[in-house]
VMD Tcl script that draws the C-alpha trace (Angstrom):
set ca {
  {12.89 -39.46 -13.65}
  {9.97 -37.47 -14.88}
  {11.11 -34.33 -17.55}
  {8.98 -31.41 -18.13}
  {7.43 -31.97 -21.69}
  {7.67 -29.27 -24.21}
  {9.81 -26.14 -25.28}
  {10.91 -23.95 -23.12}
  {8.91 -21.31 -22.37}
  {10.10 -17.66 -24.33}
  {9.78 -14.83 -21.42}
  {8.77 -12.50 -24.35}
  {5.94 -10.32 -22.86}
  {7.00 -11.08 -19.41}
  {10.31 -9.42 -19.30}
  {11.69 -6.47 -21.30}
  {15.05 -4.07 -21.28}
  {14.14 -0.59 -20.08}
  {15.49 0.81 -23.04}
  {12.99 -1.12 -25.09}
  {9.90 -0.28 -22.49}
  {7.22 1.08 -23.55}
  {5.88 3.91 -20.20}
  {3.49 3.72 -18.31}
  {2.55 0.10 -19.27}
  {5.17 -2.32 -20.37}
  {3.14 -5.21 -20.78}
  {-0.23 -5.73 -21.54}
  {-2.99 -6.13 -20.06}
  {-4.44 -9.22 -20.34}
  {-4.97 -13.00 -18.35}
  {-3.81 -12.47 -15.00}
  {-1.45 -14.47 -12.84}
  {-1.79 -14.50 -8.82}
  {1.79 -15.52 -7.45}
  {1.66 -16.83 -3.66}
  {3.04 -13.76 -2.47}
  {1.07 -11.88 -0.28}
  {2.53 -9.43 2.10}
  {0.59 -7.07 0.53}
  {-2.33 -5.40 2.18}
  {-6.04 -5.70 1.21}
  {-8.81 -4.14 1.64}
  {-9.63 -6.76 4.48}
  {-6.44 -5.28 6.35}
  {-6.50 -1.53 5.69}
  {-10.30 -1.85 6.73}
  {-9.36 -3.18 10.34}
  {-7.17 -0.37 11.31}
  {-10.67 1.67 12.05}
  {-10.66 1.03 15.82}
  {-14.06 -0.42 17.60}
  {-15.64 -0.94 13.73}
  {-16.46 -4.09 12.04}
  {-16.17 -5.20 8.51}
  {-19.60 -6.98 6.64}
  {-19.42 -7.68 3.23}
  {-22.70 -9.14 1.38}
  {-21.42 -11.11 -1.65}
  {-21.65 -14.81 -3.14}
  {-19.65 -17.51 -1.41}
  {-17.40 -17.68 -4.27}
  {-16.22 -13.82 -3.46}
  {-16.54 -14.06 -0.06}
  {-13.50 -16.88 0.20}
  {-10.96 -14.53 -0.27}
  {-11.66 -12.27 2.60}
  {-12.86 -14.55 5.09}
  {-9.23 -15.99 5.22}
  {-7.62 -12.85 5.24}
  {-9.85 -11.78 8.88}
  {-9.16 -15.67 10.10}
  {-5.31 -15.68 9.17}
  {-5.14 -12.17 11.06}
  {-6.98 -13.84 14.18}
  {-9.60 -10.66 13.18}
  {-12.27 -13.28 12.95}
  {-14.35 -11.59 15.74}
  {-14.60 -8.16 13.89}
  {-15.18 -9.59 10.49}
  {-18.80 -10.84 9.40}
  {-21.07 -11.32 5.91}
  {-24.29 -12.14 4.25}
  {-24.29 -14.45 1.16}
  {-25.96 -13.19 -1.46}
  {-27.52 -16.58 -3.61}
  {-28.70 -16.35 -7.22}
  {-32.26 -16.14 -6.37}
  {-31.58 -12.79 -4.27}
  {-30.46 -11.22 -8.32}
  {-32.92 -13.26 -10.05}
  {-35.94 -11.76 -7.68}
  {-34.42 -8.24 -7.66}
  {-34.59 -7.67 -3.90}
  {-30.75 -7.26 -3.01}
  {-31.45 -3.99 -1.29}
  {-33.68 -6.30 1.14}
  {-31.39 -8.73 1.51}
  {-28.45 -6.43 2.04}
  {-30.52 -4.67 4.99}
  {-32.21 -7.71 6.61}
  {-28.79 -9.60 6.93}
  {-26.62 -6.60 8.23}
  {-29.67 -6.18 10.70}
  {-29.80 -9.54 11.84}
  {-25.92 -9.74 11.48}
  {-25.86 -6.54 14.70}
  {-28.83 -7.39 16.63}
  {-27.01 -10.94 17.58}
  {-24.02 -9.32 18.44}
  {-23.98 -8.81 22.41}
  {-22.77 -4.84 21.49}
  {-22.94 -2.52 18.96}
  {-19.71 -1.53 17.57}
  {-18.90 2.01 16.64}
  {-18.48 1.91 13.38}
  {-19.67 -0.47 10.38}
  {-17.51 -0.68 7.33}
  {-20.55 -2.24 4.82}
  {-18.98 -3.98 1.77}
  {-21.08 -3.91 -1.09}
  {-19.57 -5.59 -4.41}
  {-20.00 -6.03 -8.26}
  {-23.32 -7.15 -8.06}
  {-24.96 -4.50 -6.21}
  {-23.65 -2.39 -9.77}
  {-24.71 -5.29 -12.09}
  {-28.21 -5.08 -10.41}
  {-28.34 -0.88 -10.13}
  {-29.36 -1.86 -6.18}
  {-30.26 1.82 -5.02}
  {-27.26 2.21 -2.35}
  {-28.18 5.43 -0.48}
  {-31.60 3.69 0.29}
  {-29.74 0.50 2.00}
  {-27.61 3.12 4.19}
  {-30.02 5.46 5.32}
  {-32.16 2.55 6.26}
  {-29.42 1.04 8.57}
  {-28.77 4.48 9.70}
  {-32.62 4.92 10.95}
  {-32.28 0.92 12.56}
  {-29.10 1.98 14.50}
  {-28.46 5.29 14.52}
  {-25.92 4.99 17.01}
  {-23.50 3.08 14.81}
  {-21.96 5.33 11.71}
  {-21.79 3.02 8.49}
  {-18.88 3.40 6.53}
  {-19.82 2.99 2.87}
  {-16.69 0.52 1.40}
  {-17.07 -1.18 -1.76}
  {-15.10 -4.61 -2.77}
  {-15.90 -4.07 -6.48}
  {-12.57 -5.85 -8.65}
  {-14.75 -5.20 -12.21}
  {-13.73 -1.49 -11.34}
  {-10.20 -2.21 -11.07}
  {-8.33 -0.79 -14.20}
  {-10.70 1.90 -14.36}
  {-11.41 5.36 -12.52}
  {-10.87 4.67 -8.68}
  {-9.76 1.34 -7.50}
  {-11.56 -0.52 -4.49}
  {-8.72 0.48 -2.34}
  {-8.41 4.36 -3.58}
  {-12.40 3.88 -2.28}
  {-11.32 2.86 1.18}
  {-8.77 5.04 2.25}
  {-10.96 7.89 1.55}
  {-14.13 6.31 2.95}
  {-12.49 5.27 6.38}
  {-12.00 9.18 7.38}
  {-15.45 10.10 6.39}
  {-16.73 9.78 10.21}
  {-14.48 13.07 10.56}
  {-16.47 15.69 11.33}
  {-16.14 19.92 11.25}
  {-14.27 21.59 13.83}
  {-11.59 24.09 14.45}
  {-8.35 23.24 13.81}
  {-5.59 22.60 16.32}
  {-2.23 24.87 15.22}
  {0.10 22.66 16.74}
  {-1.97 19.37 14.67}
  {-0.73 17.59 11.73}
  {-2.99 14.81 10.36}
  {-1.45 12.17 8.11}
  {-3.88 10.42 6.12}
  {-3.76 7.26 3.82}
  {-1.22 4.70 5.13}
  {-1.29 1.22 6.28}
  {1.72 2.12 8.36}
  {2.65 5.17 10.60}
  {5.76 7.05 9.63}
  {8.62 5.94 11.70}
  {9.45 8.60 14.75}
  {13.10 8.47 13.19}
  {11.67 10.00 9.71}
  {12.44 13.11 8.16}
  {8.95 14.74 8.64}
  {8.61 13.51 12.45}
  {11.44 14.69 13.57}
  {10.60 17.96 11.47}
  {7.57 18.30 13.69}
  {8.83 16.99 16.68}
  {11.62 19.51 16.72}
  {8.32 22.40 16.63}
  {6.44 20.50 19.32}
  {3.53 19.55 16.78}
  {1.31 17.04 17.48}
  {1.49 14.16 14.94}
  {-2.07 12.11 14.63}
  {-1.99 8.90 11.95}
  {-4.69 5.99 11.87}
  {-2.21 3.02 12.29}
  {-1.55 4.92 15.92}
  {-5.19 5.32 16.51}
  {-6.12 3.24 19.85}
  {-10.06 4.03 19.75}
  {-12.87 5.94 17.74}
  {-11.88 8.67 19.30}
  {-8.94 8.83 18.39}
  {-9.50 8.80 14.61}
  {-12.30 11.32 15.21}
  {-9.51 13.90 16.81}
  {-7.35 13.47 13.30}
  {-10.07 16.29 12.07}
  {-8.36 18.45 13.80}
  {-5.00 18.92 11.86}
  {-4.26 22.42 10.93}
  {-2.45 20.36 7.99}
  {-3.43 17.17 5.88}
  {-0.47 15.52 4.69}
  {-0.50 12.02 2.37}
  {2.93 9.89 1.36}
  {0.77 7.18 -0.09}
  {-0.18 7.76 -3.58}
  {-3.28 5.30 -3.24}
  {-3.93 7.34 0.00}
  {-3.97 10.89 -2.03}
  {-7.28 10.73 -3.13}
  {-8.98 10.37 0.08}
  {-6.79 13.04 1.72}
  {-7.58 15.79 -0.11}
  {-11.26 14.52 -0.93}
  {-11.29 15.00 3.02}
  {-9.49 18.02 3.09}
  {-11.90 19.86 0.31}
  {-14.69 18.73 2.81}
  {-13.61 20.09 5.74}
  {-12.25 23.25 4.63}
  {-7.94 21.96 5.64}
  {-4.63 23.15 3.57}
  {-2.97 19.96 2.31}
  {-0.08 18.53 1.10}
  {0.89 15.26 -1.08}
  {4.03 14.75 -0.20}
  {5.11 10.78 -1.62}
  {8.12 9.14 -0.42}
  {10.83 9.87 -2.91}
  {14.53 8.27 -3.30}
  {16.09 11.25 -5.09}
  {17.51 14.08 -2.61}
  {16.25 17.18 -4.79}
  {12.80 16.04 -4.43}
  {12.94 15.56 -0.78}
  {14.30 18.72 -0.33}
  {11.59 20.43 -2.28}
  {9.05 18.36 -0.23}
  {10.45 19.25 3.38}
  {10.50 23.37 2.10}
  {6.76 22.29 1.37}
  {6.35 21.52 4.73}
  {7.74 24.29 6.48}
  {6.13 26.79 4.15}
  {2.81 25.25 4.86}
  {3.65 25.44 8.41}
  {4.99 28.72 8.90}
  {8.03 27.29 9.96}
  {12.07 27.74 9.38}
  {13.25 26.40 6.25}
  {16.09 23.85 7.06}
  {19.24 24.99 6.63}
  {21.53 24.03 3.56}
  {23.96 23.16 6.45}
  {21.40 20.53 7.59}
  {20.41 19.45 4.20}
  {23.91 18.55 2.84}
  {24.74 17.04 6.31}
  {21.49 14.53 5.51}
  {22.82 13.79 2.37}
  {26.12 13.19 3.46}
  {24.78 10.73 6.00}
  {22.69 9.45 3.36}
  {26.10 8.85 1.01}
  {27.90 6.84 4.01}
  {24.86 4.76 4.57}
  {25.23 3.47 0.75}
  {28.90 3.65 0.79}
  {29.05 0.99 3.79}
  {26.19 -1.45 2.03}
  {28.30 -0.90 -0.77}
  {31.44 -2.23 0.86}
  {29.95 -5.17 1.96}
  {27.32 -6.35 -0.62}
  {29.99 -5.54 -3.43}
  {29.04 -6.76 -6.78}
  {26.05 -9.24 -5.56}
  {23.46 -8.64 -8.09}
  {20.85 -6.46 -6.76}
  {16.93 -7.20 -7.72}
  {14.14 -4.91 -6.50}
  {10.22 -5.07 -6.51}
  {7.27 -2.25 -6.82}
  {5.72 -3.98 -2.68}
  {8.74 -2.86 -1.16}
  {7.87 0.48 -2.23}
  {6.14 2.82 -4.45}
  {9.06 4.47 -6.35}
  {10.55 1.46 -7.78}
  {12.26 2.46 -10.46}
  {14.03 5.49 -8.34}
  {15.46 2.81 -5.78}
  {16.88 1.72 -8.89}
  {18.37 4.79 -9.57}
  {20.14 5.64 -6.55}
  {21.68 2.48 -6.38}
  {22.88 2.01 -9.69}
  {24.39 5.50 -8.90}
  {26.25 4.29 -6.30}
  {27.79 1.44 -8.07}
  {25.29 -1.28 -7.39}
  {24.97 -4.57 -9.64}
  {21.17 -3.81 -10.30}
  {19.89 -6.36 -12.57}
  {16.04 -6.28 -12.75}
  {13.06 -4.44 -11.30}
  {9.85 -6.31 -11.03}
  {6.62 -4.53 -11.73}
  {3.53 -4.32 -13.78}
  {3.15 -0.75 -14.20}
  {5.18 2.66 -13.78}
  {3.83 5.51 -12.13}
  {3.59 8.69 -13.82}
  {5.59 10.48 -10.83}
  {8.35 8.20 -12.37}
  {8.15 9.44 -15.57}
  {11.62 11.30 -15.26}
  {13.54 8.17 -13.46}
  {12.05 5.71 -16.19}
  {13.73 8.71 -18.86}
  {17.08 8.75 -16.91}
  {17.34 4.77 -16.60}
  {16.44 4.10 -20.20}
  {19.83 6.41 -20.88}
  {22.18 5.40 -17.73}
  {20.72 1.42 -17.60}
  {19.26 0.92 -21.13}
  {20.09 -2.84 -20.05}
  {17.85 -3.04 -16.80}
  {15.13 -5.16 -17.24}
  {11.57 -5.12 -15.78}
  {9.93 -7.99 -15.36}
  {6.21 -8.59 -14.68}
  {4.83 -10.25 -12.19}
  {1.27 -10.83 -13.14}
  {1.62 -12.22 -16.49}
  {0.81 -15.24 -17.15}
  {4.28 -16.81 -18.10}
  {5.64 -16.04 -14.83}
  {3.70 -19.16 -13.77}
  {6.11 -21.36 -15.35}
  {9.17 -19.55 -16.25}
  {12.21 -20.50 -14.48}
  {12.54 -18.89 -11.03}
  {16.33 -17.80 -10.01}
  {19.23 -18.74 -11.04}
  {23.10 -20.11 -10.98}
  {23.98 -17.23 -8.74}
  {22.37 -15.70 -5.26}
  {20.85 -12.35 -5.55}
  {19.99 -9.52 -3.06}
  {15.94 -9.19 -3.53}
  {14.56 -5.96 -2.12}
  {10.95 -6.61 -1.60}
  {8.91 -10.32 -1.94}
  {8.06 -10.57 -4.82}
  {11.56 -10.32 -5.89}
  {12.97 -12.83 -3.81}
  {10.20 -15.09 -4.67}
  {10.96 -14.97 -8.35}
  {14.85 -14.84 -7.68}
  {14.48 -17.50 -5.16}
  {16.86 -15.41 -2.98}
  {16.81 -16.21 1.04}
  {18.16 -12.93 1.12}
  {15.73 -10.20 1.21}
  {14.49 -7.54 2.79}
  {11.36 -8.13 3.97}
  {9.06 -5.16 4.08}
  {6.08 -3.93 2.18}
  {4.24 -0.44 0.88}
  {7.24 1.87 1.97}
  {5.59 0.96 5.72}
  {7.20 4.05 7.58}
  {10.29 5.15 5.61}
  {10.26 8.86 4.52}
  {13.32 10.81 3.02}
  {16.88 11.19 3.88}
  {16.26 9.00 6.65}
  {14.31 5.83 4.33}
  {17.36 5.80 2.32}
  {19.72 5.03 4.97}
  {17.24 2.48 6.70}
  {16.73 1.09 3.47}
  {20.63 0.77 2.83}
  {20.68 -0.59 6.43}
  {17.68 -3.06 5.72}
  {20.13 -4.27 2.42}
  {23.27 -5.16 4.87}
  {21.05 -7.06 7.31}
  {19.48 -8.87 4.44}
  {22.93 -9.60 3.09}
  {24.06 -10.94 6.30}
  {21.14 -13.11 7.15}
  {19.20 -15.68 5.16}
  {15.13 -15.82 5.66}
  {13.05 -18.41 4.56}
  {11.58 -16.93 1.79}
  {8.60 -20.01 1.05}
  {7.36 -19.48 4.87}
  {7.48 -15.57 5.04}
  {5.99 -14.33 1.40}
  {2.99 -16.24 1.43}
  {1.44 -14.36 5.15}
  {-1.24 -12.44 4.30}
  {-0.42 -8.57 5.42}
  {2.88 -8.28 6.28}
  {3.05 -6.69 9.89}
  {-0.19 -8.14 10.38}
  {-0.57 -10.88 13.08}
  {-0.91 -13.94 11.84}
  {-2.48 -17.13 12.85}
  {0.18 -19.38 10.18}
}
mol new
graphics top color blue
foreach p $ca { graphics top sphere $p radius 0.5 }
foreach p [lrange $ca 0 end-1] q [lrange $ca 1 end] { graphics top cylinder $p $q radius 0.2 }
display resetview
């Protein structure tokens, strides 16, 4: 029987108590690990929600892997195309030619033009100081019926100033263009998934007849060119916020960031935001306490039947970690561990009130390096809330949902307490589901 060789490995800089946490970064930053969970979206998938548009990205081979299987697992093959970029192209200094010659060749074999292009450039086109705005407004004079969306895939850029992904949500609502706003219009901006009808700010503006326009619901380029005209640019996303109010600055809109939020104060204060903004009503404190009360029985009842099953939650499922950990550990659940890499600074006051309430909790990373080989769950089953929780716990129960997708106030508290029971009462197979590139995405696996 073959035995692992060595000591056992000490999960010292992979896993600390809150109370001993240092905020915003509890670990370092340093050698990366890539687990096999993927559910989260990439640029690749954000990038196709821009109906009639194509993705090219001009990159070495060695870059180009990544993304090409993303477009082929989500049978997107036929909207996704690229130009290698060999050493020679660097070494000769003519990547600006290269770049224009292959997206040219790339759209005059294509039988049509598509609307939109979303260009890639990456780190090398920065390495090499290629002159950018000359490669666009030469494509722009080749086909000027086709808008080119400048998108960058640039990872060196990663820890600092805007990410590749920041980049992308604001670049994909560039093609909006001035015009007068609609008063019954409200334009959400920045999500991979549209806010479920059920939510707190839908049926808000549903109630007042408004029009609600989101990309995710966006059937063709026109479609996305009508979300210009929201009297109102809202964002939940907080990798979304940039672009929206980049977007809003440029065409002269009022807008509001308004992130999902676990802790009923805040989403009060965010739906009085909202009607403010909107000259509407504000909701009643009748209708308030009867959404937290509904809120209360929702936990009460996942309570009752999860009992004292230890509890273990992940930043994918949503952006507020650490305050899912604080409403539940308010309402008496077994919360053992929260796995992240980073805390937000909208959590600042959560991470505060957990170090005091839970100075026990632990957060554990899940990009350092000894996650590779330390063990992965243990004697007991656990509830995981997100994958990457129930890939490290090993637990088959799980709920399986990524980035928030459309939860939103009162009403993403009780689907998430309603998303606990069914994961509680049904097993998944965690192996098969956490390694599909973009979750919601269809997939050829």
């Amino acid at each position: 029987m073959l035995q692992r060789v060595g000591e056992t490995v000490d999960p010292q800089d992979a896993v600390v108590k809150i109370k001993n946490a240092s905020f915003p970064a509890p670990f370092a930053s340093e050698l990366e690990y890539n687990s096999p969970v993927h559910g989260n979206w990439n640029i690749v998938h954000t990038g196709m929600l821009v109906p009639e548009a194509i993705q090219i990205y001009v990159c070495a081979d060695n870059c180009m892997r990544g993304v090409v299987l993303t477009a082929a697992e989500m049978n997107a093959a036929d909207r996704f195309s690229f130009v290698i970029v060999e050493e020679q192209h660097v070494l000769n200094g003519n990547l600006e030619d290269i770049t224009i010659e292959g997206v040219t060749d790339i759209l005059n074999k294509r039988s049509d033009h598509p609307k939109a292009v979303l260009l890639f450039t990456v780190c090398l086109h920065h390495f090499v100081g290629s002159n950018l705005n000359y490669i666009y407004e030469e494509l722009e004079h080749r086909f000027p019926d086709i808008c080119f969306i400048r998108c960058y895939m640039d990872p060196i850029m990663q820890k600092h100033g805007l990410t590749p992904d920041q980049k992308l949500r604001k670049a994909m609502y560039d093609p909006l263009s001035e015009c007068e706003p609609d008063a019954k219009t409200v334009s959400i901006f920045g999500s991979d998934f549209a806010l479920d009808e059920s939510s707190d700010i839908k049926r808000l503006l549903k109630r007042y007849h408004y029009t609600v326009r989101e990309l995710p619901t966006c059937e063709n380029w026109q479609d996305l060119l009508a979300m210009s005209r929201g009297r109102l640019f809202l964002d939940i996303y907080p990798a979304g916020k940039y672009g929206m109010e980049t977007q809003a600055r440029r065409l002269g809109r009022e807008h509001l960031y308004l992130p999902g939020s676990f802790d009923y104060d805040e989403i009060e204060q965010q739906m009085r935001q909202l009607t403010t903004a909107l000259g509407l009503p504000e909701l009643s404190r009748e209708t308030l306490d009867a959404e937290r009360s509904a809120c209360e029985a929702a936990l009460a009842k996942a309570k009752k039947l999860i009992g004292d099953m230890p509890v273990t939650l992940d930043y994918l499922y949503h952006p507020r970690p650490l305050g899912l950990a604080k409403i539940l550990l308010m309402h008496g659940f077994k919360v053992k561990a929260v796995y992240l890499d980073g805390i937000s600074p909208e959590e600042k006051e959560t991470f505060d009130w957990l170090r005091e309430h839970a100075p026990e909790l632990e957060l554990i990373a899940t990009i350092q390096v000894k996650m590779r080989v330390l063990p992965r769950g243990g004697e007991e089953e656990v509830l995981a809330i997100g994958q990457k929780a129930a890939y490290f716990c090993r637990s088959r129960h799980f709920v399986n949902l990524v980035q928030g997708e459309g939860l939103y106030g009162f009403d993403g508290i009780r689907r998430t307490a309603e998303l606990m029971m069914d994961a509680y009462r049904e097993e998944k197979d965690t192996e098969k589901l956490v390694i599909q590139k973009g979750w919601g995405c269809e997939c050829c696996l």
